[in-house]
N, C-alpha and C positions, 0 to 999 in steps of 0.2 A: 453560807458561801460568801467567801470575800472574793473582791476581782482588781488585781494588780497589773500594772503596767511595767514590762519590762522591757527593757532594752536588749535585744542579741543580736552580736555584731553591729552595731552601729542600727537597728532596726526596730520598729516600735512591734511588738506580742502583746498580746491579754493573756493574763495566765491566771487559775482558779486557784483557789484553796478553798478545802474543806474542812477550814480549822483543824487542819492536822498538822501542819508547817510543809506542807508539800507545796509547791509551786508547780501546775500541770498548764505547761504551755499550749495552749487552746487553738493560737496563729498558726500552730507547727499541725497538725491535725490535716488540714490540707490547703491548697493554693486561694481558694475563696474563701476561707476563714476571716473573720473580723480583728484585726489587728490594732486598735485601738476601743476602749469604750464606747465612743460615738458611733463609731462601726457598728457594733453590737447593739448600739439603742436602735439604730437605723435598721439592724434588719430585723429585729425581734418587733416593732412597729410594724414593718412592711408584712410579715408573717402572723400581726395579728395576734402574740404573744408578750411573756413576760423576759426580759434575758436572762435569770436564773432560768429558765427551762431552756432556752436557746443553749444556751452556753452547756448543758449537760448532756442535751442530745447532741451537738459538735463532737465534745467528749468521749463519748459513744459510739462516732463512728471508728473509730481507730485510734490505737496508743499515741498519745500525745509526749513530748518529752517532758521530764521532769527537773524540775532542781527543789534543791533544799532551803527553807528560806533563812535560816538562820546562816548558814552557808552565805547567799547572797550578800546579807546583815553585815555579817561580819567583814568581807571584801570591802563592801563601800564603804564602811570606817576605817578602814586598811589604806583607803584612797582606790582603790580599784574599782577601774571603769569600765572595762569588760562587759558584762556579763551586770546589770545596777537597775535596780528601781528607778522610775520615774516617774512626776506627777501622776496620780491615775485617771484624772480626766483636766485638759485643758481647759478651765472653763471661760465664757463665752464673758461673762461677768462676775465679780463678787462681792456679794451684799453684805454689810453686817445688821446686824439689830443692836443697840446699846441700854443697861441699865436694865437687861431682864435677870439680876439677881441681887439681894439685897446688900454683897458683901460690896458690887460696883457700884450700886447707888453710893451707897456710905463713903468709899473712897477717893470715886470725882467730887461728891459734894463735897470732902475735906480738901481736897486739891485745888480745888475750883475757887477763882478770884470772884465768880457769881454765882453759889450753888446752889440754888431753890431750881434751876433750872432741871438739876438730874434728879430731888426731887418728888420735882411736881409732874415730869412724863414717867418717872417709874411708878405710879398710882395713877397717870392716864390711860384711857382706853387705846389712843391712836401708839406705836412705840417708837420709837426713835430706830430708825432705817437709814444708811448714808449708801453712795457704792463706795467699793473699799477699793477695785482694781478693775480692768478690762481684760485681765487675764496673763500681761506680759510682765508684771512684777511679781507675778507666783515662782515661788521654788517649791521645791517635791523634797522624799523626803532622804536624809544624811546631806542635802543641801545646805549652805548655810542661810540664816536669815541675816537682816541686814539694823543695825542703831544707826541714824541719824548721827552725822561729825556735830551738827546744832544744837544737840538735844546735852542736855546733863540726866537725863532722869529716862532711864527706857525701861521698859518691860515686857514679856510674853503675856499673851492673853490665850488660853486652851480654853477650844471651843467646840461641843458638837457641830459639824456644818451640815447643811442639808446640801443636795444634790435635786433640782427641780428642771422635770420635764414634762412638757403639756402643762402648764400649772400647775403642779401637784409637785409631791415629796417624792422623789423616785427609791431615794435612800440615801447616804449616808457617809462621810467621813470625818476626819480630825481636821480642825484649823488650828493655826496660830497668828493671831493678829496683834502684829509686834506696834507696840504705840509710843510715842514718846508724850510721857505724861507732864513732864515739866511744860509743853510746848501751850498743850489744851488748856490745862489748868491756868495759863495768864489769861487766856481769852476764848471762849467757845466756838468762837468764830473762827480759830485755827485749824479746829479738828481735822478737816483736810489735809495741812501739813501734819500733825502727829501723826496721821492714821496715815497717808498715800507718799510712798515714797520707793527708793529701791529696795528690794528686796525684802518688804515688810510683809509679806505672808505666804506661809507656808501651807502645806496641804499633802494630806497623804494619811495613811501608807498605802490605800487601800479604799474603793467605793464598795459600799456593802447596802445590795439591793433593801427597801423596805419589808419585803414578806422575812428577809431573816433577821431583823431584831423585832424582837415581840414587844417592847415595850421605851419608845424614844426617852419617856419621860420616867426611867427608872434606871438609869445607866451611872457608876461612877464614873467620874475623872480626876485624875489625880495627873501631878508637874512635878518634875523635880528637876533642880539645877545644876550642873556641876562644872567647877572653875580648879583648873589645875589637877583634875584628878582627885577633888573632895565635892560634898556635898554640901552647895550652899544655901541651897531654899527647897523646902519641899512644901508642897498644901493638896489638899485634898477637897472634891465640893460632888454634888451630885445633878441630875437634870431636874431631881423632882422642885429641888430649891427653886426653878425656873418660876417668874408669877406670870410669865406667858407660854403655850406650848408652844411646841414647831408649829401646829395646825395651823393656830391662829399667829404666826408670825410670817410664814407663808401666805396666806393670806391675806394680811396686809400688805406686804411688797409686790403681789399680780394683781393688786389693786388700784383699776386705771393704770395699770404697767405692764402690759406684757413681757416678759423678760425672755431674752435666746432661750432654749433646750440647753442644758447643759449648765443653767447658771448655779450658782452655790452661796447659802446664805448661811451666813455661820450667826450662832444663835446665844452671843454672850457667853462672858467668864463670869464664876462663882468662885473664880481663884486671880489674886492680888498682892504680888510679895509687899512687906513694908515699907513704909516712906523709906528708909533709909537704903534700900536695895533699888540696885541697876544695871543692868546688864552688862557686861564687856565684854570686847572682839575674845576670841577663844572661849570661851561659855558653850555648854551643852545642854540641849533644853529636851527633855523627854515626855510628853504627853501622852497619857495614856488612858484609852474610853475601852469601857468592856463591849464586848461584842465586836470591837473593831479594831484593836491593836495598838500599836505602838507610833507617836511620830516625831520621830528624831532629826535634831536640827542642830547644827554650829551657828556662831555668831561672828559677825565681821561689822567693822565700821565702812560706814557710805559715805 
């Protein structure tokens, strides 16, 4: 079960899918329906439940509308605003973790004016944790993501993100945490400006509760880039590559931290185009994790 955030008429719906490309708007079911994800976590709490069952007995009480999501897909790269995806949960904050795969070690440390830094915590127990946003520099997804006009050197970073509520892993979506690596690499102490800016991270297509992926740390991801209508970069990495889980990455950020409901922590790339690649305004960037779809992004300068 995945659960998508849509827009109809100018209004926020939750709508289901059954991995079948249906979209079964959930909001439209009746007047008390949950119309956002947070909706939905709130009453599946108050009830004492999980929101994969909430959200199926809703379902069940009467025909919900339907749309096609490839249908939808296809509109919003059309520019069609109608009837569009939007972020699937606002969240409250977002976390990252750096340096959980061997391919980023290697590549900050080549980048890096000082790099015994990245290192010596990718083989520390504690991991490297920053906040990445408060929520109002997130874009959803066929939104565009945004390079830094300062930066010479940008890139996507495709990441499983967690979704944590009550301290724990609720479930699941795609990040992209856009960085400008030229910025980090002069000094460590920038990472703030490489990482926190406008519209450096994206999120979507889609939150997919924990009981329906069976295995976090058995998922590919694969990115592919495309400029002008070719393809310019493609890589591929997997979660097991990770040398930390979600468990324990999770756990170390609700540690002495409580974080809001709703926050999201995305859990490191294992994917790195080469020094010599960088992003520019018109670029498309597709991310793509099994179990949870697809998340597509434009690029614009900020």
């Amino acid at each position: 079960m995945r659960f998508f955030q849509l827009i109809v008429d100018g209004r926020p719906h939750v709508a289901v899918d059954y991995n079948d490309g249906w979209l079964r708007d959930l909001t439209s079911v009746r007047a008390s329906a949950p119309s956002t994800l947070a909706d939905l976590f709130a009453a599946a709490e108050a009830a004492g439940g999980r929101v994969d069952r909430l959200a199926a007995s809703i379902l069940a009480e009467a025909n919900a509308g339907t749309y096609e999501l490839a249908a939808v897909e296809k509109d919003m790269r059309a520019g069609e605003r109608g009837l569009r995806l939007a972020v699937p949960l606002r969240p409250a904050e977002v976390w990252c973790a750096g340096v959980t795969y061997r391919r980023s070690m290697e590549e900050r440390t080549e980048e890096s004016q000082t790099p015994d830094v990245y290192t010596r915590v990718y083989g520390a127990e504690r991991p490297e944790l920053f906040l990445k946003d408060s929520g109002h520099r997130v874009v959803g997804p066929f939104d565009d993501v945004g390079v830094r006009g300062d930066a010479a050197w940008s890139v996507p970073e495709p990441e499983l993100a967690l979704v944590i509520h009550g301290g724990r892993i609720a479930g699941y979506t795609i990040g992209n945490d856009v960085s400008s690596r030229d910025i980090e690499g002069e000094n460590p102490l920038y990472l703030a400006q490489a990482k926190v800016y406008e519209r450096s991270c994206a999120i979507g297509p889609c939150f997919v509760p924990a009981e329906s992926l069976a295995d976090p740390q058995a998922l590919s991801i694969a990115m592919t880039i495309e400029r002008a209508g070719t393809e310019v970069f493609a890589g591929e990495t997997d979660t097991a590559q990770m040398v930390r889980t979600c468990t324990e990455l999770c756990s170390w950020l609700v540690r002495h931290n409580p974080v809001p409901d709703g926050t999201v922590l995305f859990t490191g790339t294992g994917i790195v185009p080469d020094a010599d690649f960088t992003l520019m305004p018109g670029d498309v960037v597709r991310i793509n994790i099994d179990g949870i779809g697809t998340l597509e992004n434009g690029v614009r300068a900020v």
